[in-house]
N, C-alpha and C positions, 0 to 999 in steps of 0.2 A: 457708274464711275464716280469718285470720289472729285471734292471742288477742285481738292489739291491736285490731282491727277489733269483736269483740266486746266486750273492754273501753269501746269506746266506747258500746254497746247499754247497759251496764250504769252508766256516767255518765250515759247519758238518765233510764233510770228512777230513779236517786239521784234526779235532780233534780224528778222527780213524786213521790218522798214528803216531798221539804223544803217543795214547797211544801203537800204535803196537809199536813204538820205545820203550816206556817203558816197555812192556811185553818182548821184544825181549831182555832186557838189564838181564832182568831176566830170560832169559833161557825158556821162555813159546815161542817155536816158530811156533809150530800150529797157536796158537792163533794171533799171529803177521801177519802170513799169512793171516786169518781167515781178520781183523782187515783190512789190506791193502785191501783184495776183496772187503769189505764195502765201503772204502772208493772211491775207481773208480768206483762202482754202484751208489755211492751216486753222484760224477762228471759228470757221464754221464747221469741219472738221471733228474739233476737239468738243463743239456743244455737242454736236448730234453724238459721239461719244457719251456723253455724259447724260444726256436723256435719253440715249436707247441704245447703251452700250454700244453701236454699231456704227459706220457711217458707210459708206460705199463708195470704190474705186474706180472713183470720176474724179475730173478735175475742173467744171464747169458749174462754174459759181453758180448760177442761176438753179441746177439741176439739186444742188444743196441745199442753197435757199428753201427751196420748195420742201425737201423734206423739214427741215428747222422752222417753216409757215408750219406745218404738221403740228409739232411740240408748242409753237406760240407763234398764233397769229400775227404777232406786232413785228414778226422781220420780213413783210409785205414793205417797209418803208423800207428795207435793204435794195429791194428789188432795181433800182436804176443805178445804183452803185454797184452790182453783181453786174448788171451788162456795160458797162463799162469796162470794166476790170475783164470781164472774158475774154476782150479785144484782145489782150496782150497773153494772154498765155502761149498760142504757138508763134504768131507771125512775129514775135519781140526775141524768139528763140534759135531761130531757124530764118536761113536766107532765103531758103524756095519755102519760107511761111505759107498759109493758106494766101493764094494769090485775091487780092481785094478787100481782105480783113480790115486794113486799115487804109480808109480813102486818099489818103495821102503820104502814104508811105511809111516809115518809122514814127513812132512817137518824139514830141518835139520838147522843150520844156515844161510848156501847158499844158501836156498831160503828162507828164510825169509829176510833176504837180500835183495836180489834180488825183491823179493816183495815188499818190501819197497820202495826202488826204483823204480819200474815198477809205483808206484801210485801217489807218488811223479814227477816223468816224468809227467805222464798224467794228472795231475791236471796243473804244468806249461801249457801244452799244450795249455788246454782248458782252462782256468785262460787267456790265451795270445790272445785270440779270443774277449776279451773285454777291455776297456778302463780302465784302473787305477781309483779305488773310489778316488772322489773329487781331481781327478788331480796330485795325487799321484804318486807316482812309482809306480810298484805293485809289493808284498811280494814273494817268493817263500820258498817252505820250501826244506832244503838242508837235508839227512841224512848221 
């Protein structure tokens, strides 16, 4: 897969934590959670893409992780932001979520937060693993 091609995986996910920023602004912080998990499925997603043409249809961060540890060891420091972040994929979505997923219920500001952040990190990350389009700097998004 081409940079460019993956560059574009990594303008999907921007645009799932602008909106988690703006869902979060508004006090929907499931969904912000919800939003950030997307968005580091969609980044890691687009690597494994791009180093092995393939990725596979899972949506469990951790189980991605591991293949993209495969291509570069160094997304081993991903690993506690991946379990994080998996917290929210069903029980952030669904009201009979996995019952216990989250020990206290919905997520509350401080992690939507914190999720935020967690996906934001790890698009830098992996955003840093490639050359700046047409010799650029390259962007990061701050929350």
């Amino acid at each position: 897969m081409s940079t460019e091609r993956f560059r574009q995986w990594l303008d999907r996910a921007a645009e799932d934590v602008t909106v988690a920023q703006l869902v979060f602004r508004e006090g929907y912080f499931s969904h912000a959670c919800f939003l950030a998990q997307q968005s580091v499925e969609k980044i890691l997603k687009g690597y494994l893409l791009w180093a092995c043409n393939t990725y596979p249809r899972v949506h469990r961060l951790v189980d991605l992780l591991a293949l993209c540890r495969e291509q570069d060891a160094t997304f081993e420091e991903l690993q506690t932001g991946c379990l994080i972040m998996d917290q929210y994929y069903i029980p952030t979505r669904y009201p009979n979520g996995v019952p216990g997923s989250l020990p206290d219920g919905l997520p509350g500001v401080d992690e939507a937060q914190e999720a935020i952040n967690i996906a934001g990190g790890i698009r830098e990350f992996v955003a840093s693993k490639f050359p700046p389009p047409n010799g650029t700097p390259q962007e990061t998004d701050k929350v």
